[in-house]
N, C-alpha and C positions, 0 to 999 in steps of 0.2 A: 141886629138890634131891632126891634119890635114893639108897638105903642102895645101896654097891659093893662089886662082891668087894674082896680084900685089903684091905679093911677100912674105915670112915670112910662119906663122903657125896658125889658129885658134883654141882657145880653144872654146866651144861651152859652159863651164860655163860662159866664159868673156863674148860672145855676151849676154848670158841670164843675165847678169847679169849688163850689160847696156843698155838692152832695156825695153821696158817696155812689150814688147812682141816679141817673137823670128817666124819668118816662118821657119821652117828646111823642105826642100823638096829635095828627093831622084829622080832620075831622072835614064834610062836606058844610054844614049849614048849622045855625044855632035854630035850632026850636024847629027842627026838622023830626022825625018820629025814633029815628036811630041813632041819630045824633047825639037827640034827648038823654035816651036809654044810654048812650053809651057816658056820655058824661054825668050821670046817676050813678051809672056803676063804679067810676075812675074814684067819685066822693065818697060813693058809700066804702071804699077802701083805702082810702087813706092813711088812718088807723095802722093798716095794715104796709102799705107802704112805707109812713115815717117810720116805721118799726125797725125798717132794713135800712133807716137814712136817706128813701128816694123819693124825690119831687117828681109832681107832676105838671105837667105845661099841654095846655090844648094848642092846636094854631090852625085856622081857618083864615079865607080872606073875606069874613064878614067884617063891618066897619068895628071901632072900638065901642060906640053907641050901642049897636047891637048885642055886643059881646058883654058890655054891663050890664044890661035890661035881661040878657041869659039866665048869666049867672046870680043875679035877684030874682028872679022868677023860680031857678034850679035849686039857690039855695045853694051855690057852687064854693067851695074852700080852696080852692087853685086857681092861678090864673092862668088866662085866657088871651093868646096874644091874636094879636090883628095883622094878618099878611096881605095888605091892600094889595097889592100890585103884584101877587104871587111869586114872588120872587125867593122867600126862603123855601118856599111850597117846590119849585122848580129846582132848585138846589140840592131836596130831599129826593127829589124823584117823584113827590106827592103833588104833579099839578093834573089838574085831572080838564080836558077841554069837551065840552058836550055841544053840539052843534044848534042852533037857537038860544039853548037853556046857558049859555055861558064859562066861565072858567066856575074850577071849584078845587079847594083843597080834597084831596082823593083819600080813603081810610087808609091810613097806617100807623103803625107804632114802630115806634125806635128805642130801643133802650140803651143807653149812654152811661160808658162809666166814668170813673173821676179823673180819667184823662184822654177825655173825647172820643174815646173808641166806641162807634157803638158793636153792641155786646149782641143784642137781640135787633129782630126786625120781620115785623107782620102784616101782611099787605095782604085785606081781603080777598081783593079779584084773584089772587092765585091763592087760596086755601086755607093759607099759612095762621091766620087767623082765624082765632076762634068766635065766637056766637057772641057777639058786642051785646047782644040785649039780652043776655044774660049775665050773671057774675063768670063764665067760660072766658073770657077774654082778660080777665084781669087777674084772674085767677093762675090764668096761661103765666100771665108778664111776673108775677110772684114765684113762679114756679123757676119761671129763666133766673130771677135774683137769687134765689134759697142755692141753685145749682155753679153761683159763682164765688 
């Protein structure tokens, strides 16, 4: 469970287990340049997501302050959960530790079906994912849905 924008907590078994498929994407920083781009892309396809029945949930361990001021400035239709302490981040495999520069949620996507299995899974630094600052990346994760 995870403080979310628009307010309150997400458990990540209630979204799994009201959709019919979950996006869980980790993300380094809000209002970073890729970051940006990449949750541009996640909203401009939404549309296309609810289409198949799948939510999307970003999770970074920027504060939830930040994570509001994001997604108002983005213009963002999903939310955006706060992992202070990196701990679901660590749990996912996505903590990422940089020496000086501090902890960071690490990029990757999960795809989650409606009984916690994830189904997909795309992790930059090994390839597996496609071009986030394009629509290649979500384009990708539609593709994993259409195939199950």
């Amino acid at each position: 469970t995870l403080p979310s924008t628009g307010g309150g907590s997400v458990t990540l078994s209630e979204v799994v287990a009201s959709n019919k498929f979950t996006v869980l994407y980790f993300y380094n920083q809000d209002f970073s340049q890729g970051c940006s781009i990449e949750a541009e892309r996640f909203n401009q396809a939404l549309g296309d997501f609810g289409s198949r029945k799948a939510a999307v949930v970003g999770v970074s361990m920027d504060s939830l302050a930040k994570h509001e001021e994001f997604c108002t400035a983005k213009g963002l239709a999903f939310k955006l959960l706060s992992d202070g302490d990196g701990s679901v981040s660590k749990s996912y495999g996505a903590d990422l530790k940089i020496p000086i520069l501090g902890k960071f949620s690490d990029r990757q996507t999960f795809l989650i079906d409606d009984k916690g299995t994830v189904v997909g899974h795309w992790l930059e630094r090994d390839g597996t994912m496609a071009n986030v600052k394009t629509p290649a990346h979500t384009t990708q994760v539609i593709a994993a849905i259409d195939k199950l």
